[in-house]
Structures are given as C-alpha cells and as structure tokens.
N, C-alpha and C positions, 0 to 999 in steps of 0.2 A: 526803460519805460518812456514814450514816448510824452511830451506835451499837448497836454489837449487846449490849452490857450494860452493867448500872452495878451501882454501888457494895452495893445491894440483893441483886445475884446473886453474892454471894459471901458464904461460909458462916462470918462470924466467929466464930461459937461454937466452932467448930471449932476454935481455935488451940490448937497445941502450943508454948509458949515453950522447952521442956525439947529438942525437935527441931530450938534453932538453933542452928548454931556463933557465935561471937564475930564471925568476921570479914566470917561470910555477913550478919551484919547491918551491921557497917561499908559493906561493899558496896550493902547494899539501899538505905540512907539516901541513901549519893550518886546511886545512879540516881533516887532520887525527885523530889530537886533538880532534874537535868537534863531529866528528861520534864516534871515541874509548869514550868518555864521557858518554856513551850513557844508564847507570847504574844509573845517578843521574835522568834522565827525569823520569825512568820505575818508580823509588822511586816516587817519586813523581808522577804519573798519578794514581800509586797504590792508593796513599793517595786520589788522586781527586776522582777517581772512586772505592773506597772501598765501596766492597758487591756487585757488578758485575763484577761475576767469569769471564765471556766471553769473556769479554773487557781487563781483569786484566791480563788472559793469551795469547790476541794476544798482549797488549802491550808487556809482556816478550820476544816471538817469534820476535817484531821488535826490540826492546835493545838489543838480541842475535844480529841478522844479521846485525845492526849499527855497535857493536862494531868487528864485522868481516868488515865490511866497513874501519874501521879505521888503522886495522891492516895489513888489505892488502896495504894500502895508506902509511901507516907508513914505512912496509919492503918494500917498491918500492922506496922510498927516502931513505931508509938508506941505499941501492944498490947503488941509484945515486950517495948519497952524506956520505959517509965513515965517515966523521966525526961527522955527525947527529944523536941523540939517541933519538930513539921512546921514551920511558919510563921515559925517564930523564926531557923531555918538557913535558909530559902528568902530572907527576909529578908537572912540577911548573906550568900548566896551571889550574889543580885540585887544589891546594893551593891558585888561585888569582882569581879563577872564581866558582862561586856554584850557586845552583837552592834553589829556597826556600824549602825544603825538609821536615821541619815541616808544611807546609799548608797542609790544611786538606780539602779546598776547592777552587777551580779552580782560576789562577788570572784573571780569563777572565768572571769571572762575573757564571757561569754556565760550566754545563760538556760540553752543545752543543756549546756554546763558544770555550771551549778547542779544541773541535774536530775541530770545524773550522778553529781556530789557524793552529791545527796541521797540517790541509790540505793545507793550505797557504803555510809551513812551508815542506812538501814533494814537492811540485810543484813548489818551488825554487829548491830544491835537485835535482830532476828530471832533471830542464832543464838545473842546471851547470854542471853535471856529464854528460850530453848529450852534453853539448856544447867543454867542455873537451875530450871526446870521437871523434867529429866530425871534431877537434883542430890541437891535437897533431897526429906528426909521430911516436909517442916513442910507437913501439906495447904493450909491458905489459900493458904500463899506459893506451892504446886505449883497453885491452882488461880489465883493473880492471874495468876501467868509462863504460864499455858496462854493464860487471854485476851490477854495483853499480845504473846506470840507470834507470833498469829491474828492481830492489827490489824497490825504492825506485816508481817507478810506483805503483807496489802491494802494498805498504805501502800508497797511498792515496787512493787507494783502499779501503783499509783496515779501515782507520781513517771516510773513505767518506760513507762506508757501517755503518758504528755504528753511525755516525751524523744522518745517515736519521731514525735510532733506537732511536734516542730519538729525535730528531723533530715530528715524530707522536706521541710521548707521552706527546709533550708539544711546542708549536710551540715558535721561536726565533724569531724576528719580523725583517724584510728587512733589514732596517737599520742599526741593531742592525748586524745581520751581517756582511752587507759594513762596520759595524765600526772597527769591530775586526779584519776583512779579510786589512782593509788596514795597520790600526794600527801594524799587525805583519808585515805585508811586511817594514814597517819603524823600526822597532825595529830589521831587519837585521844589522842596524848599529850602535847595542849596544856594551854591553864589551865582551860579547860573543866572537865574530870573533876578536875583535881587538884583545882582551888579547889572542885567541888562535894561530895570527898572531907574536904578541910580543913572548910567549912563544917558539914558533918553532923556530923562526930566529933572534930574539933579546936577550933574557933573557944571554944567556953567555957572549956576548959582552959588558956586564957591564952597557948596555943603562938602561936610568930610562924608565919606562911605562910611555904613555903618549898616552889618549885615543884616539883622534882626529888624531892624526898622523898616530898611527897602525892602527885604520880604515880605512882612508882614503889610505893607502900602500895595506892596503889587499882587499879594495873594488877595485883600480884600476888596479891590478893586473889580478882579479877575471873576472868583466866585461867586458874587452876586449876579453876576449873569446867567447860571444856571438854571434850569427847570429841573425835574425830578427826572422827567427823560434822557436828558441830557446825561444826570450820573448813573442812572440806571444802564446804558450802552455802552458808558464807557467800562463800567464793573462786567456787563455781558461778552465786550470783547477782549479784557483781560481774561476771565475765567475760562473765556476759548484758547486762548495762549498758553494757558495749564491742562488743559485737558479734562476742563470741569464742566458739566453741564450748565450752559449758557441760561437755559431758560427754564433751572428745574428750581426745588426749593431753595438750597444753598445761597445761588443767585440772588432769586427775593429779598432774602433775607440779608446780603451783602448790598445789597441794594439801597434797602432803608436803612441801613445803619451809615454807610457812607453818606446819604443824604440828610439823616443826623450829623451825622460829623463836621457836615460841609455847613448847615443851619448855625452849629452850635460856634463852631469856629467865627463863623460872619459878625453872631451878636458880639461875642469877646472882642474882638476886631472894633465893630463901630463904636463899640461902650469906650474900650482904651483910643 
C-alpha cells in the first residue's frame, strides 16, 4: 500500500503549543512509541503468514506507514515539548516491551484469527485518532490525526480484505470469532500501552514501572476524548470483522453499552 503523504505535507509552522492540554500530550507520546514500533508486528506476521507473498508485502507497506505514524506523533511532541526525545523513549520502550518474534504460528489460534485481531486492533486506531482529530484545537496535531485516521481506515481495509481470503478457504466458526474480536479488545490493557505510556513520560523521572498504574493513567487519559460516534464505529467495524450486521439492532445496542462502559470506567478513573 502505497503512501499517501509524508512528513513534508504537514504544516509545522503552524504549531500552537499554547492549544495543548498536559495530558493530551502525555497521551500523544505513548501512541507514538506504539505506531514507530511497528517493525516488531511486520517480523512477526511475516513469521505467521510465511509463503503468502501478498499478505507478506501489504503487511510491509502497513509497518512502513505505522512507523511514519509514529514519527510524525513523535516530532509534534518534541515541538511541544523541548525537553522530550523521540528516540531515547522508543529505545527504552523497545528494551521493556517485545512481541513474540520467534513464533512461527499465530497466537490467535490461526492466520483468520490474526486477521481478526488485527481488525479489532485498526478500528480502535481509527476511532482514537479520529476522536483526537475531532478534540484538539492544536492544528498540526488535528491535521497529523486526519492523515493517521485515513491510513489506518485503509489498513482494516486491508487486514479485512485477506480475512475474507482465507475464511473462504476454511471457515472460522461465529464464536470462535466473538472470542478473539472481544479478547483483543481487553488486551488493549496489557503492557503494551502501559509500558509505552511509562516509557514517554515516566522512565526519566526515576519512577519504577508499575503496570496497573500506567495503564490505568494512559487509558484515562486516552478515553476521555471520545464522543459517542467515535465508539459507536469502532463497535460497527469490529462487528464487520465477525460477520455481524454492522448497522442492525445488535450493534445499537453494543454500542451503548460499550459507551457505558467507557463513561463508567473514566468516572472510576478520575474519582481514584
């Protein structure tokens, strides 16, 4: 998949630092970690899906555009905030977080598994980067989260068009995908984000890691940027990934419960 822009088409001059809040920048640092990372997944999907050339070169083309994800996220924080090093957090976030990179088969049980995951796994992407975009007044940041958006829309595009390439070569059973479809959505709050939260804004200040804490700082950070549409899209493009009617009752009703959940979570959150 090709690039539809780089680094060049976005209007640095333009930054407002006076337009960000404190934590929206906490937040931006850790997502930048997590997209520039984006070398360990390719390693690894290669490994899951070695001997499908097709699949092997759009995951490449989306690890390219990931790790351009990250890099723009990174120089727009290190604009805000002068004293922040891209490279130096990506560094210690690479040394305290790694993907299983010797498996050689998927941990999701199968390749249709994985794809699934991974669809789960864009349609969160999609709708924080949109909900970011629809957020902030800091123009760069609203025009990086526009592009980062738009890719990562194409990118469950992309994961969603090869899932249905191997469901007709061997079908996944309902279930079997609500399992994996919900199970990744819960494993948002593994060490992944924490440690990439700890690494950006914590690792110099001497603090220990402490997983439950940096989760809980960078998920409530994160979630309060949402609108109702925001989780509603992203429940409509999971439920496509299973095979469930996007826009029928189900849905709805998946809808507001997860935007309960995400409400009820924020207050616990601000109250602790």
């Amino acid at each position: 998949m090709a690039s539809h822009w780089t680094l060049s088409d976005i209007p640095w001059d333009e930054i407002d630092p006076t337009a960000v809040e404190p934590e929206l920048l906490e937040t931006i640092k850790a997502a930048a970690l997590v997209e520039a990372n984006s070398q360990d997944y390719v390693s690894y999907l290669h490994n899951v899906f070695s001997g499908d050339e097709s699949f092997s070169a759009a995951a490449s083309s989306w690890g390219y555009e990931e790790r351009q994800h990250g890099d723009a996220l990174g120089r727009w924080a290190e604009l805000i905030d002068p004293g922040f090093s891209f490279e130096e957090s990506l560094k210690c976030f690479r040394e305290g977080y790694s993907l299983p990179l010797d498996a050689d088969e998927s941990v999701r049980g199968s390749r249709s598994g994985e794809l699934v995951a991974r669809c789960v796994v864009e349609s969160g992407t999609c709708s924080f980067y949109s909900a970011i975009r629809d957020r902030t007044t800091e123009p760069v940041l609203r025009k990086i989260c526009g592009f980062i958006a738009q890719d990562e829309a194409l990118h469950y595009r992309l994961f969603h068009t090869h899932l249905k390439r191997y469901l007709n070569n061997g079908k996944l059973g309902f279930w079997q995908k609500i399992r994996i479809a919900v199970g990744r959505v819960f494993e948002l709050g593994d060490d992944e984000l924490a440690y990439a939260y700890y690494s950006a804004n914590l690792h110099n200040s001497g603090a220990v890691y402490d997983r439950k804490t940096c989760a809980d700082a960078y998920s409530r950070r994160a979630t309060q940027l949402y609108d109702f549409e925001h989780i509603q899209t992203a429940v409509r493009m999971i439920l496509l990934a299973t095979d469930v009617n996007a826009y029928g009752r189900l849905s709805h009703w998946a809808s507001q419960i997860a935007w309960w959940s995400v409400q009820r979570r924020n207050k616990r959150l601000a109250a602790a």
